[in-house]
N, C-alpha and C positions, 0 to 999 in steps of 0.2 A: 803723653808728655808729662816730667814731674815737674811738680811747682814747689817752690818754699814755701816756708812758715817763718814767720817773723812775730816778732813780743816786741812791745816798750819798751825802749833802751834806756828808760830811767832817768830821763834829763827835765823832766817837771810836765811831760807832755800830758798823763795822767791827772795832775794837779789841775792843769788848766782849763782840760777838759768832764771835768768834776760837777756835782751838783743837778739841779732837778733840773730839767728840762720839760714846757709845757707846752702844748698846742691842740689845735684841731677843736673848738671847744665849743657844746650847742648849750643854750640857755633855754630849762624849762620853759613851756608856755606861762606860766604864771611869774618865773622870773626869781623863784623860792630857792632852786638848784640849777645848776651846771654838772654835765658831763664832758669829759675833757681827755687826752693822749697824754699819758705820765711815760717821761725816759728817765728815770734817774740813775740810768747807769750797769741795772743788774741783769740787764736781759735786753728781750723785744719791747718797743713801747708798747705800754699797756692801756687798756681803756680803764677810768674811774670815776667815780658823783662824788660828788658835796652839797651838802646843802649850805645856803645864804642868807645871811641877815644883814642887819645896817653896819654892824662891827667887825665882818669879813665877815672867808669862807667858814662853813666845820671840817671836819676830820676829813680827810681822804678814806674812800670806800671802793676798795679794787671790784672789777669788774670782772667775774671768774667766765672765760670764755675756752669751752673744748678745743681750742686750736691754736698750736703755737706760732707766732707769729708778728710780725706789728701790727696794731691797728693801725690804720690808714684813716678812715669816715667814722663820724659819730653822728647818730641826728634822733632829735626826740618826736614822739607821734607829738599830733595836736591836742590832745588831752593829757600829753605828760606822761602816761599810763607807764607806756613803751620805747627804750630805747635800743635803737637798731644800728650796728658796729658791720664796719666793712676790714675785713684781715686778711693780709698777704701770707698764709700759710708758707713757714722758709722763707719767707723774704720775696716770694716769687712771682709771679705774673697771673696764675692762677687763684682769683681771690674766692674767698667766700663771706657770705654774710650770715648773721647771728642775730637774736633779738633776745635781750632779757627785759626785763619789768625794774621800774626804778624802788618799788618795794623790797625795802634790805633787807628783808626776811626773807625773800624768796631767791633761791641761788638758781632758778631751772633758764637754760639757755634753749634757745628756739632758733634751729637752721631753716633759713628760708633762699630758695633756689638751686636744692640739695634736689640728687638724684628722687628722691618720694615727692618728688613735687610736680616730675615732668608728667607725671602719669595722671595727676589732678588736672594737669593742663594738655593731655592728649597731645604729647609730644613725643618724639621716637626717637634722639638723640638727647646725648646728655650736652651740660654747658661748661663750655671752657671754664671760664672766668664769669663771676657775677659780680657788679658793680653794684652799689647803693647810690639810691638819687635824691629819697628823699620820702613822703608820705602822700595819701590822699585820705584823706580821713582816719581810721584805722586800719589800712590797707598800707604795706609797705611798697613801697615802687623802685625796680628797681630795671637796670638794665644785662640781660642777661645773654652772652654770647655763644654762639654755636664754635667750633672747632674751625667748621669753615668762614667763618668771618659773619655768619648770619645773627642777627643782635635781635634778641625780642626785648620785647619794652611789657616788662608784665606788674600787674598790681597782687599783692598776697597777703590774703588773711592770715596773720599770724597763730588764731582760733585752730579756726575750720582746716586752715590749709588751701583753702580755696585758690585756684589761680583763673588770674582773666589777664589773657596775650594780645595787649590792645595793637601791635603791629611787630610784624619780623619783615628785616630787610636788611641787605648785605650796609654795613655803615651807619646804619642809622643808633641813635643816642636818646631814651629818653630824657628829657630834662625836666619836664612837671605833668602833673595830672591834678584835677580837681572838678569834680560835679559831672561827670561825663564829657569833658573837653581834656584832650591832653596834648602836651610843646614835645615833638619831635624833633631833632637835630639832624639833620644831615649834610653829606658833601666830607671831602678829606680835609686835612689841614689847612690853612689857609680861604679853603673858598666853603664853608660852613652857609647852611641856610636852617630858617627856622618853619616847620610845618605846623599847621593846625590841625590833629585829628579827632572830627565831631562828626557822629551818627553816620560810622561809612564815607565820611568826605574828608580828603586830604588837600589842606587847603594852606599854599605858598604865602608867609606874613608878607612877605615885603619884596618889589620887584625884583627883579634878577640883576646883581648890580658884580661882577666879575673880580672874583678877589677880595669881595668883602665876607666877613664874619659875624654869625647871628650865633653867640653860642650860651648868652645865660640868659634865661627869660621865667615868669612867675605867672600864673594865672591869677586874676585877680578873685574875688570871692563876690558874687552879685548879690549877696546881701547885705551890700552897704552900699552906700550911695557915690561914697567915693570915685568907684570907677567911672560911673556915669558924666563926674564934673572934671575928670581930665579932661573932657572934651568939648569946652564951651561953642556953642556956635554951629552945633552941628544937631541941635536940636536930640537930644541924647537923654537930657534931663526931664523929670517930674513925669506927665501925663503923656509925653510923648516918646517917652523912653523904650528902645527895643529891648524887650525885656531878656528875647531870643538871644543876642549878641554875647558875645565874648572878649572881654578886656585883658591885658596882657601887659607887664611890664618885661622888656628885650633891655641885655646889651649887646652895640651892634655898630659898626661902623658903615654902616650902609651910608653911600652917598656923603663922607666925611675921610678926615685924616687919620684922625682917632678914632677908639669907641665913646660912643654917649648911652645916655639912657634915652628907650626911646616907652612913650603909652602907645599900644595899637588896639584897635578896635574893628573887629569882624563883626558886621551885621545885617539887616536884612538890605537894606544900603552899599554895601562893598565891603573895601577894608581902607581904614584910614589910620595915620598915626601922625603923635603930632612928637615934639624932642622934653621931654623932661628937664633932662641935664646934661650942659654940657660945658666947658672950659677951655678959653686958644690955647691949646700947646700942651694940655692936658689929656692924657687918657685913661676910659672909668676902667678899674682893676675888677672892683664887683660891685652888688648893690646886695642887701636885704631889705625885705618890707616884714611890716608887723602882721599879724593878723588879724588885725581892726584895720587894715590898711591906713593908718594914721602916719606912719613913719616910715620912713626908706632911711637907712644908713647909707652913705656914697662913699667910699674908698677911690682917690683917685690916684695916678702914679703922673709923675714930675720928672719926671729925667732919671726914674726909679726910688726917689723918695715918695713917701707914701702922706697925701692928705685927708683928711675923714670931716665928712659933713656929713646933718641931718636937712633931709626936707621932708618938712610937715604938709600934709594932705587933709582937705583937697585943695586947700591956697596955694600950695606948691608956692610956698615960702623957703627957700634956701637960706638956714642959719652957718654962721661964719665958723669954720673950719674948727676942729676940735684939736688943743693941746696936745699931741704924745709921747707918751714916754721914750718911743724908740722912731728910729727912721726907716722902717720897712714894717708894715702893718698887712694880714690877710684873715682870710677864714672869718670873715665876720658872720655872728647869729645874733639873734634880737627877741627880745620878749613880746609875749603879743600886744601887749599894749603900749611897745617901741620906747619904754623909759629906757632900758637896760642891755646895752650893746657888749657883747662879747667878740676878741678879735685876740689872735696870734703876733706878739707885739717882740719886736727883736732892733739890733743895731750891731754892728762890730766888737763892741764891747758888752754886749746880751743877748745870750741864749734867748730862744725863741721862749717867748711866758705867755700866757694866756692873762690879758688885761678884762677888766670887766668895768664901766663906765654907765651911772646914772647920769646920761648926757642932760635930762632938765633941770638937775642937781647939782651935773661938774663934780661928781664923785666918782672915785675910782676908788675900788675894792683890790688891794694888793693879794695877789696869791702865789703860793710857794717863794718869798720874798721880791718878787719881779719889783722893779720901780714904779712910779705913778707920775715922775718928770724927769723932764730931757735930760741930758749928761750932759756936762759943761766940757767933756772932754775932748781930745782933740782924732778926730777922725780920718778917714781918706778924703784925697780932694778929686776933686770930680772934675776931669782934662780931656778937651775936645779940641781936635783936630782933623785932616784930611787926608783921606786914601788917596793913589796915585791918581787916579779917575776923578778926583773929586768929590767921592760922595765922604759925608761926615761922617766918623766915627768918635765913638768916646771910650771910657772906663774909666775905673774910680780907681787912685795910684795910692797905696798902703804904704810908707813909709818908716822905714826902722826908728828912724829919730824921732817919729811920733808914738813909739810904740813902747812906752816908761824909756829907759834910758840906757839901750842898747845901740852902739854904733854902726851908722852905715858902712858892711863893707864895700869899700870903694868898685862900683860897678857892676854890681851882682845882683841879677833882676830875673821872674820868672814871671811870666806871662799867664793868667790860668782862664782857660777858654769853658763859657755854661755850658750847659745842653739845650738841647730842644732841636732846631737851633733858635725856634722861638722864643727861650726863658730869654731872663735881663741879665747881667751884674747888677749889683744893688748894693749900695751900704748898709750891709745885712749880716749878720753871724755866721760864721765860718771855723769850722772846727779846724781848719788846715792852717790857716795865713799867719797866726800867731806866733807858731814853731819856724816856721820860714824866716819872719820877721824878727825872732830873737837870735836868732843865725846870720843876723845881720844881711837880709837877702829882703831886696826892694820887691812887693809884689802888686801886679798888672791885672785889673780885672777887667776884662776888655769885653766890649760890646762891638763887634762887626755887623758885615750888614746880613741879615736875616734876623737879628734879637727885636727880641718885642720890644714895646714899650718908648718907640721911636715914631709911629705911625704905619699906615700900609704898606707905601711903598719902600721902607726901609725893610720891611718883614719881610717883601716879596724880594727884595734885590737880589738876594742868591739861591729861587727860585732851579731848578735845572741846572742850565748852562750858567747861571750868574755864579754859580761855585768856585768859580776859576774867582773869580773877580772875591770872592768871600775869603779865598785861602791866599789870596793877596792881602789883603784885608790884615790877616796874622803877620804876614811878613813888614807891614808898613804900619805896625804895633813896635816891631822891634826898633824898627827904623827911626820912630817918633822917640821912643826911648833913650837910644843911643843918641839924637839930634839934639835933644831938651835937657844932654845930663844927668841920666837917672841910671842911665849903663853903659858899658862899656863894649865895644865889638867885642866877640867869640864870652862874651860873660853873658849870653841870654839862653836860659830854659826857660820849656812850656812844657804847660800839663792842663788836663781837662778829663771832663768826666762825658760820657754819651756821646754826641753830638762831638761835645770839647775833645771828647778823646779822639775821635773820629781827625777833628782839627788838629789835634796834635800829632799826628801821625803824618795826615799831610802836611804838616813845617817841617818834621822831620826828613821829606822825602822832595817833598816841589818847593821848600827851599834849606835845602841841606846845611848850607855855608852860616847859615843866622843862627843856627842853637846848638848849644854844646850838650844837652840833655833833654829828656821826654819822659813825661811821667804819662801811661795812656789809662783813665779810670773804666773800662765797661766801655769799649769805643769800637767801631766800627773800621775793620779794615780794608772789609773789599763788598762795597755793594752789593755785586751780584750775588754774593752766597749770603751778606746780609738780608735778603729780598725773597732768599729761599729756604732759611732756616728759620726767619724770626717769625712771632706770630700771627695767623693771617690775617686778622683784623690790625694788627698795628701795620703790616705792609699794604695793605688797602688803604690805609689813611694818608699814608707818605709820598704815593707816587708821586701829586704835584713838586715835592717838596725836591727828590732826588734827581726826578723821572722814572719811567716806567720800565720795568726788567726786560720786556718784550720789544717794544719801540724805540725803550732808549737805550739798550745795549752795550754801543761802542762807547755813550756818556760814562755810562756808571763803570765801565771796564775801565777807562782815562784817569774817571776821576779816584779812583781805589787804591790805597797808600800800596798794599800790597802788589802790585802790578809795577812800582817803583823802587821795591827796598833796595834794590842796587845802588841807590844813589843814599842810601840809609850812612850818617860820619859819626853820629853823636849813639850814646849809650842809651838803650832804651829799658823802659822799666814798664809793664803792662799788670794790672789790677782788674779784677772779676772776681762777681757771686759765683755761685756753682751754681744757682737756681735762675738767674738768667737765662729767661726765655726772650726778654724783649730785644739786646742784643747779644746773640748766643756766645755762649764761652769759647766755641770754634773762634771767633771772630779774633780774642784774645790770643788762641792757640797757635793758629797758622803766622799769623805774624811774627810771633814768637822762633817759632819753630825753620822758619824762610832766612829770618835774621840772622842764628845761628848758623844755618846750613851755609851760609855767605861769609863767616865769620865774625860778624858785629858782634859786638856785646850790647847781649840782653836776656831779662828776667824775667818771671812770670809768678805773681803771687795769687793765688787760689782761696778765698773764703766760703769756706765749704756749707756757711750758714746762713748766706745773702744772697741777696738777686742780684736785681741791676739797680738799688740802691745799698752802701753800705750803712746799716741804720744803728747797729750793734754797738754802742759805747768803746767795750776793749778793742774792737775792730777799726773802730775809729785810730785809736789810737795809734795800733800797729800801722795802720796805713800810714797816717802822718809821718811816726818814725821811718818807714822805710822809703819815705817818696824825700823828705828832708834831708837824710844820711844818703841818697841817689845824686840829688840835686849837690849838695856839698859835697862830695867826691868829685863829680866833674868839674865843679868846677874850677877844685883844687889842682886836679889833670891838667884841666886846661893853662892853669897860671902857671905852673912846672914847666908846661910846653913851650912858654913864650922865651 
């Protein structure tokens, strides 16, 4: 099948999409330097250091790594020494990792989980994808997957080369190691459990509680006292202390609505935990602790705004919310002695920046010009309403009239559906909405029911069979729209990316009559050959989420936009990496290709140097322009029509 090529059409999209972009960012252990993801536009994001002092950062100091690609993870050993970069070679699913030294003198890059390693670790196949997780000592940890879905959890001396394969199992996830105890993950999406693997014993943290999710957790370090006084009462402390035991901070919604932070503790006794932190109506995004164990930074989410606390240990004193510059915070890292919080700080009106915060100071280190407070400006407003069924939905409604001082065209609204389908909508930076919105075109960031950040059973609601009820969901988005004034019948497009595109296709097809247009990003058209081309650890993870290609068959053949384009009325427009493995560029192609063969009008743009995220600045941009100039053709068709 050929696809086009599309450029900037020169109406300021470039302009507005301009400028440094920062994230992903770890803070030396002593809190001296940061390394951090620099996108300023001319390539792949790139990994870089700086060092810090009380008057900001220094210089930017590129990170020269053999592999083109974005970084994705950054994280520095415990001694600073070493810092280990996780990169999407092409953009693509296939990652590797890298370790250089943070000494600027030294340019030499270190692959670790590379074919010369499986043979250190007496392995006979090679690995898909290798993830980064984190450190144990000077040993980098990282999770490394088989072809068939088999995932080792290995530790590696960056030195030696040495490898130690503390467990392989189809699904499983390291998440920490430290002193001979290490936190296993497993289970698929949604129903996540957290393992303890010590001396040959694999040991379940927390009952079996159906649906719920155990998926960030820290080993605590038993040379400090710390862990011992999370647990008063339990006789844990001084002379009676199991020295044997193992302490743990999890996030986890076991037995809650939300996630909390939970301490647990394995020891010669059982296993017990008690709740750290938790908030009504709040749920924790993530946590970091220091490595004196003194501080835990809390990131919570709010209806997808984001709040940031410290609790100090081992009083487990919860101090009052910390100031931000922006209303979507993540990727928080922390110094070891917890003054100096580093976190990915962003809003609608800013690029994602890497913020850096002496929270017992109230000081904030400005970098690459990000701000250090709120904007007085005026944002999306955040509208909640009901699906047909009753269950609540929301998203946050972007307004032209709020957006400088461009006018609403009367009735003109595009709906744009996340991915996962567990990500959120968030009042959060968006390289898209801005071009929309100076086109005079209302946009809809809509949360139906599977999006995180609503609690369990919102997440599970379109489980399997509850899809039906989820791609209702989009259609009772339009419906609210058009009800409340924001658009007009036959004036609504949707577009979405993964998942979302997946959603967009089914609006286009199980509810035809609602949209005049479809922008589909990297989406999913027909389960079943989703389920047989993508990769096999991502399709082991998903079954709960879809069902399963074996059992649930005639579901996934139902639920499959492709299996309906007959009922296909509006213009469709479909976007893919070529290096999409997670949902394959087939998935783009056939729908494509089915449409035409029917007669619809439809496109298919091709970016020959991404995956299944478009991360590339110029690419950005072409997307924009051609999903914008898609979107305002229809729906200029459509008002000619009337």
């Amino acid at each position: 099948m050929t696809s086009r090529a599309v450029t900037s059409d020169g109406s300021g999209i470039a302009e507005r999409n301009s400028g440094r972009h920062s994230y992903g960012a770890s803070v030396s252990p002593g809190g001296h330097a940061f390394a951090y993801i620099v996108d300023d536009g001319t390539g792949y994001p790139r990994a870089a250091q700086r060092t810090l002092h009380r008057d900001g950062a220094g210089p930017m100091r590129a990170v020269e790594l053999p592999c083109p690609g974005p970084v994705r993870t950054l994280i520095h050993s415990p001694d600073g020494h070493w810092l280990a970069c996780e990169v999407a070679p092409g953009g693509g699913e296939h990652h590797q990792v890298w370790i250089v030294t943070t000494d600027p003198d030294d340019p030499a890059a270190i692959r670790v989980g590379a074919p010369e390693d499986l043979a250190a670790g007496n392995h006979t196949t090679g690995y898909a994808t290798v993830q980064l997780i984190g450190w144990d000592a000077n040993r980098v940890l990282l999770s490394a997957i088989e072809p068939d879905a088999t995932a080792h959890a290995l530790m590696v001396d960056p030195l030696t080369r040495e490898v130690t394969d503390l467990d392989a199992r189809v699904g499983g996830h390291l998440v920490d190691s430290w002193k001979g105890a290490a936190l296993l993950r497993v289970g698929p999406r949604g129903y996540r459990e957290m393992l303890l693997l010590r001396r040959d014993s694999v040991i379940p943290l927390l009952p079996n509680d159906p649906g719920a999710s155990t998926d960030q957790g820290v080993i605590l370090d038993q040379g400090y006292e710390h862990a011992s006084l999370l647990f008063p009462g339990f006789g844990l402390a001084g002379r009676d202390r199991d020295l044997d035991s193992v302490q743990a901070l999890v996030r986890s919604d076991f037995d809650a609505v939300y996630p909390r932070l939970l301490a647990i503790d394995v020891g010669r006794d059982g296993i017990r935990f008690t709740v750290l932190a938790q908030r009504s109506g709040y749920g924790l995004d993530e946590f970091a602790i220091s490595n004196d164990q003194s501080t835990v930074a809390i990131l919570w989410n709010n209806k997808g705004r984001s709040e940031l606390q410290v609790m100090t240990l081992p009083e487990r004193t919860l101090h009052p919310p910390i100031e931000l510059p922006g209303t979507v915070v993540g990727e928080l890292s922390i110094s070891a002695s917890g003054s100096l919080i580093a976190m990915t700080v962003q809003a609608p009106d800013m690029a994602p920046t890497v913020g850096l915060i002496n929270w017992r100071e109230g000081l904030w280190t400005p970098i690459d010009h990000g701000r250090t407070t709120p904007t007085d400006g005026t944002g999306p407003e955040l509208v909640e309403f009901f699906a047909r069924d009753g269950m609540p939905l929301s998203g946050w409604l972007y307004r032209p009239e709020s957006h400088g001082t461009v006018p609403r065209v009367p009735g003109r609204a595009l709906i744009y559906f996340h991915g996962g389908p567990e990500a959120q909508a968030r009042p959060e930076y968006s390289f898209l909405f801005p071009a929309l919105l100076e086109a005079g075109i209302t946009v809809f960031a809509a949360n139906v029911r599977g999006s995180g950040g609503f609690g369990r059973l919102f997440s599970h609601a379109d489980d399997r069979y509850g899809r039906y009820a989820g791609i209702n969901d989009a259609a009772d988005c339009a419906t609210f729209l058009i009800r409340e004034g924001h658009a007009a019948p036959n004036h609504i497009a949707c577009a979405g990316r993964s998942y979302g595109g997946y959603l967009t296709l089914a609006c286009l097809t199980f509810h035809a009559d609602m949209f005049v247009a479809g922008v589909s990003i990297c989406g999913m058209s027909d389960l079943e050959s989703f389920f047989s081309n993508t990769e096999p650890w991502i399709a082991v993870a998903a079954y709960t989420k879809y069902g399963h290609p074996e059992a649930d068959s005639e579901l996934l053949r139902d639920l499959s936009p492709i299996h309906r384009i007959s009922e296909l009325r509006a213009p469709l427009l479909v976007i893919h990496g070529r290096h999409d493995t997670n949902v394959p560029v087939s998935e783009s192609e056939q729908i494509v290709e089915q449409a035409k063969a029917l007669g619809a009008r439809a496109d298919l743009i091709l970016f020959p140097d991404e995956g299944h995220e478009i991360v590339k600045r110029d690419n950005q941009q072409a997307l924009t322009a051609a999903l914008r100039q898609w979107i305002v053709d229809a729906f200029s068709t459509a008002a000619a029509a009337r």
